[in-house]
C-alpha positions, 0 to 999 in steps of 0.5 A: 375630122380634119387635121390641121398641121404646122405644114399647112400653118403659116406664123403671124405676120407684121406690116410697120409704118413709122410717121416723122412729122415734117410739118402741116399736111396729110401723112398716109400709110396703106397695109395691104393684107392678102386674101383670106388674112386674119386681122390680129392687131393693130397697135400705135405706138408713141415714139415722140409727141407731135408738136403741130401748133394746133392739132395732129390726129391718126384715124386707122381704117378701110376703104369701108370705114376710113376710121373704123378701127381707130378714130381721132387718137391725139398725137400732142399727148391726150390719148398717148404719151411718149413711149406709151401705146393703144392696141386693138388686141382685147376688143376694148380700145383704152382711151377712148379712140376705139372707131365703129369696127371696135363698139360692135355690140357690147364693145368686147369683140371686133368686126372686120377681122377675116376678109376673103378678098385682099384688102388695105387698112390705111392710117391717117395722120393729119397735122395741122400747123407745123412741127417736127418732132412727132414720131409715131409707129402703126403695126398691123398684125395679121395671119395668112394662114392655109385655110383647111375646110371641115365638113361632115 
């Protein structure tokens, strides 16, 4: 049996990306996780509406997958209005902006939660046409915990 105390825990941490639209173009923020995290959540939240003349998109993935947690989540108000947020926090992605990572089998658990090595979730927004009131925030939540091994 092997006894895991708060000493060997560590809390749940956050990483926070806020993208201002500043015009056309390609907008990128990379999470770094460190070994042995556990992906907790990821949560987008619409702080302002993008105003790109024809489109504004975020994709949140890896270098596995570059959309494979979220794919094409619409910044100009179809999949969020302002103040209203997507979470991966229950295995099922409302709005229908869950990527490869989150419809593993029947769609009610993720993949790609744990990774032994450090690895980088990047999100992506790419806007196209110019604007400058969107204002969107990405959160990645993970635990970096002491990891204690049980054997017989």
């Amino acid at each position: 049996m092997a006894t895991i105390s708060p000493a060997t825990a560590v809390g749940v941490q956050a990483q926070q990306a806020r993208f201002v639209e500043n015009g056309a173009g390609t907008y990128t923020a990379d999470f770094i996780l460190p070994a042995g995290a556990t992906l907790v959540d990821i949560i987008v939240e619409a702080e302002a509406l993008w105003t790109a003349a024809t489109s504004a998109s975020l994709e949140v993935g890896d270098t596995g997958d570059p959309d494979g947690y979220l794919t094409a989540v619409d910044l100009k108000a179809i999949d969020l209005l302002a103040g209203e947020s997507v979470s991966l926090g229950g295995a099922t992605v409302l709005g229908g902006v869950g990527g490869a990572y989150t419809t593993v089998g029947t769609s009610t658990h993720l993949d790609r939660n744990y990774s032994a090595s450090a690895r980088t979730i990047t999100a992506t927004v790419v806007s196209v046409g110019a604007g400058t009131a969107g204002r969107t925030r990405v959160t990645v939540l993970y635990v970096g915990a002491a990891e204690t091994t049980v054997t017989q």
